[in-house]
C-alpha positions in Angstrom: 9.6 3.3 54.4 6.0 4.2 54.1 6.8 7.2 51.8 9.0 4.4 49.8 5.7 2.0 50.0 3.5 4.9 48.6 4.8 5.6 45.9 4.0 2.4 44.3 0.3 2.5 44.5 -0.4 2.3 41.2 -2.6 5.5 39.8 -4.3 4.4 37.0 -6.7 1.7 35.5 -5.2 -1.5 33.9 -6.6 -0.4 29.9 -8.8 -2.3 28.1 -8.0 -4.9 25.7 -6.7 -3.9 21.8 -9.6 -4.4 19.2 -9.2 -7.8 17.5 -8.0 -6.3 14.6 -5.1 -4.6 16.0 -4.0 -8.1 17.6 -4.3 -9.5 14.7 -2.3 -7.2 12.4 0.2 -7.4 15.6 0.1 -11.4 14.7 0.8 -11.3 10.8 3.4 -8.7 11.3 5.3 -10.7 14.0 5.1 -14.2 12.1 5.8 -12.8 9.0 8.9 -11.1 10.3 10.1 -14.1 13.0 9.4 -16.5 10.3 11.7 -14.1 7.3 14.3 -14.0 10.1 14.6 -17.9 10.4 14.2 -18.6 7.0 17.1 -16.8 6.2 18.8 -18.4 9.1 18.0 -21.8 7.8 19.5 -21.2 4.4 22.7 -20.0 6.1 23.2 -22.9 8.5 22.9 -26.0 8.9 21.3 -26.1 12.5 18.6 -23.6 13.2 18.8 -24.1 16.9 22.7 -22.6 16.9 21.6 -20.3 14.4 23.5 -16.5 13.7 20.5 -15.3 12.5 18.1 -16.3 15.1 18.6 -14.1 17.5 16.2 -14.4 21.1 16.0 -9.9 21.3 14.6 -10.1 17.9 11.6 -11.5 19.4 11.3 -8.6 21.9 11.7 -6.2 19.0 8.7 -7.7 17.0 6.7 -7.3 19.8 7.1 -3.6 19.9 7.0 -3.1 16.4 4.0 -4.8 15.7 2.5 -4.6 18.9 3.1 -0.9 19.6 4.6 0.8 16.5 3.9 3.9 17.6 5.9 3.6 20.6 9.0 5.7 21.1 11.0 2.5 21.3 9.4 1.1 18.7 10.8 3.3 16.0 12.8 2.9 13.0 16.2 4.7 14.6 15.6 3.1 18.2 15.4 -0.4 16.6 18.3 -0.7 14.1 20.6 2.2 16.7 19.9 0.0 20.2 20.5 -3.3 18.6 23.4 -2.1 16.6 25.0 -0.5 19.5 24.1 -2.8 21.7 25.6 -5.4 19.8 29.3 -3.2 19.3 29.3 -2.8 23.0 28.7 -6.5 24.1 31.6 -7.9 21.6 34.0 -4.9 23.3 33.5 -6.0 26.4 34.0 -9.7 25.7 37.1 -9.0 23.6 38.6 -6.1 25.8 37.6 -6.7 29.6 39.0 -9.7 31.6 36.8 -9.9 34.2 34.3 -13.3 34.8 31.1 -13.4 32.4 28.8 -12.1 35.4 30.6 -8.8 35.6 30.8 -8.9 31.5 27.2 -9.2 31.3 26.2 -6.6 33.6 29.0 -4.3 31.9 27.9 -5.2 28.8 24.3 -3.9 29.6 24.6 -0.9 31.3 26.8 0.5 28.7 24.6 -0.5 26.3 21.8 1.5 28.0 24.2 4.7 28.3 24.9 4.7 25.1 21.1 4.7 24.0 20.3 7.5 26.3 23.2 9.3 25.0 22.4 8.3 20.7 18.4 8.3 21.2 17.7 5.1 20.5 16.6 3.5 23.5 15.3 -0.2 22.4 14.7 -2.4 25.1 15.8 -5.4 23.0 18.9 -4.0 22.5 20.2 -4.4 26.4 19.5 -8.2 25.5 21.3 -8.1 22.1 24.0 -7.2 24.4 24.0 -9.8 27.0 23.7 -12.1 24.0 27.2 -11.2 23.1 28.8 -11.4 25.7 27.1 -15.0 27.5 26.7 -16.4 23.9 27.8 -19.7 22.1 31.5 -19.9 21.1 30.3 -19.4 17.8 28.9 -16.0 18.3 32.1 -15.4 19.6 33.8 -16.4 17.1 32.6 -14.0 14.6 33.3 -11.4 16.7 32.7 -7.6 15.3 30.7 -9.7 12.3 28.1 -10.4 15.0 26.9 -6.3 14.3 26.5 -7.2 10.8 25.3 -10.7 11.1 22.5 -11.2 12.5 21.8 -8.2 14.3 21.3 -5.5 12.0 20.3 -7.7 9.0 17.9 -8.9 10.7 17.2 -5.7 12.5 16.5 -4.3 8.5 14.4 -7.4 8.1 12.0 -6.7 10.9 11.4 -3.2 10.2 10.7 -4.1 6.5 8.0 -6.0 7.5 6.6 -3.4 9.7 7.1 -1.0 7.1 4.5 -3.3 4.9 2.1 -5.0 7.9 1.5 -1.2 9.5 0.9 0.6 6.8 -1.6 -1.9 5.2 -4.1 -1.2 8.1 -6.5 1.1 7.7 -6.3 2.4 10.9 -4.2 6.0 11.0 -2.9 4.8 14.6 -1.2 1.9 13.4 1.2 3.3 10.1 4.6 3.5 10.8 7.0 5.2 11.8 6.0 8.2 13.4 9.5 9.4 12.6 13.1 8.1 10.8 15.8 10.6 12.7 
């Protein structure tokens, strides 16, 4: 138990705080994107609040997009391939599994996060994205298989445009975006 106990002593200093500039071009980006992502949400329905575009992972995804863009995770084919994926798995296993929602949930997850490890695309977000389709409204369940489509990778494109444009304004090499595409 002590070996157990020792091993999570942490090793390193808590790092400093971002310049102000970075936070801020971490602000615009994530506003602009959030905001393009329930505009386009309110233009398709009637009732932002049961929204298919307005999905709660997208707001995990704009924080490591904008906030750390030059994160592994944070990369064009780990943000459009986990939420994509993600999103296939969940609505299998609501559609093909009869078990209760807990077991769908946690199926729905850690197949999710397989399936990253195995395609490269490991995105946090995505593991949510999943969840999402499986403990979701009836009206994401209704769509079904259009629930990869719309929202999630529509939206997915929408965020990364944005980065595309808020990273690469700053004039800060650090900051531009992506590091890689494949």
């Amino acid at each position: 138990m002590r070996t157990f106990l020792s091993r999570m002593k942490a090793t390193e200093q808590c790092p400093e705080r971002k310049p102000f500039s970075k936070i801020m071009w971490s602000w615009l980006g994530a506003f602009i994107g959030i905001y393009l992502v329930s505009i386009l949400s309110k233009y398709s329905q009637v009732d932002l609040l049961n929204s298919q575009f307005l999905v709660g992972s997208f707001g995990a995804s704009a924080v490591l997009i904008y906030g750390v863009p030059q994160a592994e995770c944070s990369q064009p084919r780990n943000v459009l391939g986990g939420h994509v994926i993600s999103a296939f798995i969940g609505v299998s296993v609501y559609q093909f599994f009869p078990f209760d929602i807990t077991v769908l949930g946690a199926l729905a997850v850690s197949f999710s996060v397989m399936a990253m490890h195995f395609t490269r695309t490991i995105h946090p977000p995505g593991g949510a994205t999943a969840l999402i389709a499986v403990i979701g409204s009836s009206q994401v369940h209704s769509i079904s298989y259009m629930f990869v489509i719309t929202p999630i990778a529509t939206g997915s494109i929408i965020l990364l445009a944005i980065s595309l444009i808020i990273n690469n304004l700053s004039n800060n090499p650090l900051r531009h975006y992506p590091r890689y595409w494949g």
